[in-house]
Steps between C-alpha positions, in 0.01 A plus 500: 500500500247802511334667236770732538799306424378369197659727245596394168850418366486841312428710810745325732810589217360834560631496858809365381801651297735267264763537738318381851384202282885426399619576864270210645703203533317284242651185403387477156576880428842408648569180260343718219750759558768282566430282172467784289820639620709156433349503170599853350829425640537153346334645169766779513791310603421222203513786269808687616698138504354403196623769293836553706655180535198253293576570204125701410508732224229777338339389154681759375830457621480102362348600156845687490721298609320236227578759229842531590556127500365476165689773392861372638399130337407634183839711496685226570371265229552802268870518631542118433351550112802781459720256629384234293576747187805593621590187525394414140752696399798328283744712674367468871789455651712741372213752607562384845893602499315834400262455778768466763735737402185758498371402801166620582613904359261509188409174522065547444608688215696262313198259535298730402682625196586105387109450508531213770276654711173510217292284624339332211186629376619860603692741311685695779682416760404535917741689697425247824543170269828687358601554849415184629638300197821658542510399927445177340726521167791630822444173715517274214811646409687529843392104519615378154793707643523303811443134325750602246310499214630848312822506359712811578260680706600816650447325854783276424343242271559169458551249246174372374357227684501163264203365460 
């Protein structure tokens, strides 16, 4: 090489744009492009899937979901303890005949009025444990229905089962 031809790195880039350099059939440059390519798409395809069909979820969206787990299992122990004090009532089953000839028209505000639905320690009752106590106070009733365990019930009672 002459004296001529011996340029630095820095003054032969001069002579050449980005562009030439990325036109030039380089194999590295082309694997380099090539890898970099496959791996945004594989980075953007394992998100897309992931949240889509994998089952990946925002902190946010599982801290809420959390909450309203805890909030549905607390409200249904809560519904359990008004059933449990319904149920400690002498005269149970005679409030189911009531029950089932009501229906479920009034039905949170008959628990809530016969106190079954004060949880203990508070001094008011919930609207949701009313509600909820009654779905369950309903069930109870259409089953000791259906096992024939009220007498006369409006649903076409049966004798009492003997026990």
């Amino acid at each position: 090489m002459s004296e001529g031809d011996k340029r630095s790195a820095y003054e032969l880039s001069e002579d050449l744009h980005v562009d030439e350099i990325w036109e030039k059939k380089n194999p590295f440059v082309e694997a380099m492009k090539t890898g970099l390519l496959g791996a945004l798409c594989g980075a953007v395809l394992t998100v897309v899937i992931g949240f889509a069909v994998g089952g990946w979820v925002t902190g946010e969206f599982a801290d809420e979901r959390a909450r309203r787990a805890a909030e549905i299992a607390s409200l249904d122990t809560k519904a359990t303890i008004c059933v449990g004090q319904f149920l400690s009532e002498p005269d149970w089953r005679d409030e189911l005949k009531q029950l089932l000839a009501n229906g479920s028209f009034g039905l949170s505000s008959i628990v809530t009025n016969r106190g079954w639905a004060i949880m203990p320690g508070d001094t008011e009752a919930n609207t949701e444990v009313a509600a909820a106590c009654g779905d369950a106070l309903l069930r109870l009733a259409r089953r000791a229905n259906r096992e024939r365990l009220i007498v006369d019930s409006p649903l076409g009672g049966y004798p009492e089962r003997a026990e």
